[in-house]
N, C-alpha and C positions, 0 to 999 in steps of 0.2 A: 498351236499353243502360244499365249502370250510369254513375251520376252521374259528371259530370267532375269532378276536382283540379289542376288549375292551381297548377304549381307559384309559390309565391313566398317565396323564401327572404330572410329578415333581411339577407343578406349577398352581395356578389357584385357584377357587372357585368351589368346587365341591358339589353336593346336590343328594342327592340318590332318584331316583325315584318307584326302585324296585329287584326285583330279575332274576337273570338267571343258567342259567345249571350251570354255572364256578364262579358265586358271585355276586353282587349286581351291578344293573342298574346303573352308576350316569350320572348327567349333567352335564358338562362345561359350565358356564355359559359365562364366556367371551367369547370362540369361539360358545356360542347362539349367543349372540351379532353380531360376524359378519359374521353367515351363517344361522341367523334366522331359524324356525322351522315347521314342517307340524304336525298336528294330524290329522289322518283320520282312520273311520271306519263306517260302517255300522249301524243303529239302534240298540241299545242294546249293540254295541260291545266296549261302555265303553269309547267311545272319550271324553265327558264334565268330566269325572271321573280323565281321565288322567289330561285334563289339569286345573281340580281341585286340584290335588295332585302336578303337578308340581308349582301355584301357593301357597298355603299352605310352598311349602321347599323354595321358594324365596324370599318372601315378604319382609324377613330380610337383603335383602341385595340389593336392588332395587325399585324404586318405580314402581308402578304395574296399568294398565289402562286396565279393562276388558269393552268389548265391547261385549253385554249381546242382542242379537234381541231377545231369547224367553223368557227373565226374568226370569231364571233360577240360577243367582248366586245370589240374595241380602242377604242371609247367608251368602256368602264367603267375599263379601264387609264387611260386619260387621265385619266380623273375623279379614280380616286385616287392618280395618282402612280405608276402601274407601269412599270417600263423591260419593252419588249416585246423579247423572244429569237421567233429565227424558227426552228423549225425545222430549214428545209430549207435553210440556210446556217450550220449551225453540225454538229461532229462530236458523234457521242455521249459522247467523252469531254471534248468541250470544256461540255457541257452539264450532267456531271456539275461539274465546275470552278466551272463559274457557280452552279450550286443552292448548291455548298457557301460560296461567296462572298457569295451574296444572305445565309444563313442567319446568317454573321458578321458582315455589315455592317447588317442588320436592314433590307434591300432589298426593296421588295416588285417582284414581279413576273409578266407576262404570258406566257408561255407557248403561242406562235402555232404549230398542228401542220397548218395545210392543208399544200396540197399537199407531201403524202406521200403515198406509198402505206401502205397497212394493216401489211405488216410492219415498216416506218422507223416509221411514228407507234406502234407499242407498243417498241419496241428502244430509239427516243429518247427518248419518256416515261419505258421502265424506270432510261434512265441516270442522266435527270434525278431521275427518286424517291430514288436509291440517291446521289444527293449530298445532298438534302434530310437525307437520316439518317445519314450518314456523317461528322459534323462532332463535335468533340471535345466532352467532358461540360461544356467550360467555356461552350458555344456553348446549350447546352439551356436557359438562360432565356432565351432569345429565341424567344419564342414565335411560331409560324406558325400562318396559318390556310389551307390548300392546297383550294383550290377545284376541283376535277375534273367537269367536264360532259361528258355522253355517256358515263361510264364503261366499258361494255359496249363500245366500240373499243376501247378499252386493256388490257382483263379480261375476254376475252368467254369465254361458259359452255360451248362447242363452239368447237373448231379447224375452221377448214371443209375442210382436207385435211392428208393425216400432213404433208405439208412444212411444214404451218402449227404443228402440234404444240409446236416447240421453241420458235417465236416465242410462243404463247400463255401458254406455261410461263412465260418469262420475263417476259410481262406481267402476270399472275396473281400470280406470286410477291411482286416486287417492290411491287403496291400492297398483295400483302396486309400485306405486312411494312410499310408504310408506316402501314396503319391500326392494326395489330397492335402496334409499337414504339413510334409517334409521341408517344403519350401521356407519358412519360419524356423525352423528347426534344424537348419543346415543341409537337410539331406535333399540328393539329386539324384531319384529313382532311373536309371534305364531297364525300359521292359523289353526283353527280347522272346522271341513267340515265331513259332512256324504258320499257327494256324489262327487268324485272327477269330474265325468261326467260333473256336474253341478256346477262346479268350472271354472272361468277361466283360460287358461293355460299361460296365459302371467302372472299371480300371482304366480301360480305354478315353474313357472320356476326360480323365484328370491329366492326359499328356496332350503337349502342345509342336512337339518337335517330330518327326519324322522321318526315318529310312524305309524307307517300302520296294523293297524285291522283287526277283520271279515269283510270279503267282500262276496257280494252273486251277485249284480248284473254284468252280463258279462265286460259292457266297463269299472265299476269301478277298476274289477278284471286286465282288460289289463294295463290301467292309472298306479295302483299301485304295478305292478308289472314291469311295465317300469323305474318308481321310482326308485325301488329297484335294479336293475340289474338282476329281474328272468329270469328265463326260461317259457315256456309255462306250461312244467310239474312242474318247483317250485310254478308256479304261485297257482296250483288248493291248495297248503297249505292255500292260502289266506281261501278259504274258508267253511277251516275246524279249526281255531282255533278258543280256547275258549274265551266266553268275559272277558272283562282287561287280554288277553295278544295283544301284540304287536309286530310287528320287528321295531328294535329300527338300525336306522344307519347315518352317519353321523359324522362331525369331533368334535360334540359336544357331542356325543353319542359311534358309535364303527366301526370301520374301515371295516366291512364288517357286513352284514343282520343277526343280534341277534335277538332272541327269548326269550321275559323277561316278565314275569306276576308284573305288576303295583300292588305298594301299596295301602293299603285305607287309607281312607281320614280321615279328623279330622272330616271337616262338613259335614255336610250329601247333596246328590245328589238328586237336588230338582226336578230336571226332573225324578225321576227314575219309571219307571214304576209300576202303580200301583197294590196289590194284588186284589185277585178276590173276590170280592164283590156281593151278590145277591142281586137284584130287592125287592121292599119290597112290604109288600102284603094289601099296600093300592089299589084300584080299585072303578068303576062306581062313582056315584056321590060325593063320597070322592077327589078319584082324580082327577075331574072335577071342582072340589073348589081350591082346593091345585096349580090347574094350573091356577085357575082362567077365564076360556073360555068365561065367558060371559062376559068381557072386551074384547075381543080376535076377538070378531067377524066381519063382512066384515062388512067397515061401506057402509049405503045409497049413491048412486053416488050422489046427492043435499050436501049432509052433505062432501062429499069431495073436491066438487068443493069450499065451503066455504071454506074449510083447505088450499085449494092451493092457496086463492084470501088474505089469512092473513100470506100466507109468499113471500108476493111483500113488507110488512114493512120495512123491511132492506134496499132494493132500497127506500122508500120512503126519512127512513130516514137518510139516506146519499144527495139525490138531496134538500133535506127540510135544511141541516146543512148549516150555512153562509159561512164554509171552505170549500164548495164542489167545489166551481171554483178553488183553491188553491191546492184543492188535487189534480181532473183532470191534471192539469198542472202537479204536481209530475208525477203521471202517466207517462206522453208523455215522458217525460224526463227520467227517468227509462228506458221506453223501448226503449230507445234511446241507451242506452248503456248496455242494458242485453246482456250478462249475470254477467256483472259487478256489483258493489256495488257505491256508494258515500258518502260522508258526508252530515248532513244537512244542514251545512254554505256553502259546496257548491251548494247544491241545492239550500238555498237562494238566493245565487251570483249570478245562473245562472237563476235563475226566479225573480229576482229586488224584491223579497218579506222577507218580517223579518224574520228574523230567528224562535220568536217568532211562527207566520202563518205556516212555513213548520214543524214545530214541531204538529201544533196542527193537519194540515192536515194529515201527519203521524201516530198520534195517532189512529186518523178516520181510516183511508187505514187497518192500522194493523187489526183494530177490525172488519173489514172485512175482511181478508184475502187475503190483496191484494202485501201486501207487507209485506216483512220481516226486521224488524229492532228492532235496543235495547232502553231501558228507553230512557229517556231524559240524555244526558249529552254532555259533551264540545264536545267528539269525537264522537256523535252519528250515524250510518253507516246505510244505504238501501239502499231494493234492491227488485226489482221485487219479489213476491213471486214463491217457483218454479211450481207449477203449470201454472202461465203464461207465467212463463219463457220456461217451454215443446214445447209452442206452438207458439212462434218465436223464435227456436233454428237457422235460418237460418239470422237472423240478424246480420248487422257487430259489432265486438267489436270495439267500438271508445270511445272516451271520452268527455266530455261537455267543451264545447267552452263558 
């Protein structure tokens, strides 16, 4: 392998991330900025670590937006001050609201995506990215630095069925444009990813910086040694280093494929695998209490047909509510224009009804999950929830007359 250059420019923000044969790892952060960055390894091989440790040597000098699907960092949030958003209590378009709010207020923040399911955790992510970028040119010196682990649930490189097609679309699009514009825009995407396979390559191709790991599977091994500029025969090192080392390259890192073992961390790595632990030597009807089985059991087919004829309530009482002709209406109208969003004064305008009426109807829809929208207030915004939206993705975008 030709000699290494480590970059070290005259000028800049420099923050160490580790060591190598010739002296110590650092970052350039401003040219992060505008050649954004990849972490990628294999299980075990130290990726959430790294960009633990790169977060940690930053935080001081940027605002910091970590986007968390296995809830893995709410230690590192704390550490640096992040206010944490959950997911799965917030709407998509309240999410978009908040990105574009942290972005103004120069807010750093956590970004909690368990439990969801796989098409909510790329739909809410997408909404959250398209706030991150959608903030006025006056807002672009505030710089971000948007953290994304496990990228490949967000962007993955195969829909696993056509239903899934339209959700991937929108999760693909959305980060790429995030890597793709950010640069102008203040923000400085790091994507971190186990499996580059399972990444898509349209995201991949808008980063210019790279960490690359243990690799053990074949296509991840070709992916990240294309990366890098290997060889066939460089490539098999992919998967023989040891975990938290890296090859570190890029114009923010070192002008040719280094080899540098990452720092530890302050907070501790929540994901990290756990020690081995034995089985304990409860058994028989001890642990048949403990598991509690005799609640457990199959119920009578008589006694389930009851369970399913007492969850028609929710239908009941929605057609029983006096705003159910008012909501319907909402409805039609919405998907009249999915996959777009409106206001409620204009849904008023364009349904002759008060303002008062489409609020309340709203309310109803939400608590159903029919629709996504935020509290009550002057700019109140919905919108089909996406689930419905999945399933007239063939609909035209137009706008209410």
């Amino acid at each position: 392998m030709a000699s290494v250059s480590p970059i070290r420019p005259a000028d800049g923000t420099l923050v160490t991330l580790g060591r190598h044969s010739g002296g110590a790892l650092t970052l350039h952060l401003e040219r992060l900025l505008a050649g954004r960055l990849l972490i990628q390894g294999s299980s075990g091989a130290g990726k959430s670590r790294t960009l633990r440790r790169i977060v940690e040597e930053v935080f001081d000098y940027t605002t910091v937006i970590l986007v968390d699907p296995e809830g893995e960092f709410g230690n590192l949030a704390d550490h640096i001050g992040a206010t944490t958003l959950v997911g799965a209590e917030l709407t998509a378009d309240g999410l978009t609201a908040a990105a574009k709010r942290a972005r103004e207020h120069r807010l750093s923040l956590h970004l909690d995506l368990t439990d969801l399911d796989p098409e909510q955790r790329i739909l809410k992510a997408a909404a959250f990215f398209t706030g991150l970028i959608a903030v006025g040119r006056e807002i672009w010196e505030n710089t971000t630095l948007v953290c994304i682990d496990e990228a490949h649930l967000l962007a993955p490189y195969h829909a696993g069925t056509a239903h899934d097609a339209e959700t991937r679309r929108i999760g693909v699009s959305t980060l790429t444009d995030l890597c793709a514009r950010g640069r102008k825009r203040g923000i400085a995407p790091i994507i971190a990813t186990q499996r580059l396979a399972k990444l898509s390559a349209s995201v991949t191709s808008e980063l210019q910086n790279f960490l690359i790991g243990l690799n053990v599977q074949d296509r991840d091994v070709a992916r990240a040694a294309s990366l890098l500029g290997f060889s066939s025969k460089q490539a098999e090192r992919l998967r023989m280093i040891e975990p938290g080392e890296f090859f570190a390259m890029g114009p923010a890192l070192s002008r040719s494929a280094l080899l540098a073992k990452i720092d530890d961390t302050i907070t501790d790595h929540i994901g990290a695998t756990p020690e081995l632990k034995a089985a304990s030597e409860i058994h028989g009807e001890a642990a048949e209490r403990l598991l509690d089985l005799a609640t457990l059991r199959e119920v009578p087919q008589r006694s389930r047909d009851a369970i399913a004829i007492r969850g028609t309530r929710a239908l009941d009482g929605f057609l029983l509510e006096p705003i159910a002709p008012t909501a319907a209406a909402v409805v039609a109208a919405l998907r009249n224009i999915s996959p777009n969003a409106t206001t409620a004064s204009d849904l008023a305008g364009h349904l002759g009804q008060e303002r008062e009426a489409v609020d309340q109807a709203l309310d109803v829809l939400a608590a159903l999950s029919v629709v996504d929208t935020m509290p009550r207030e002057e700019g109140r915004i919905a919108r089909l929830h996406a689930r419905l939206r999945a399933k007239i993705t063939d609909m035209p975008v137009v706008a209410l007359s």
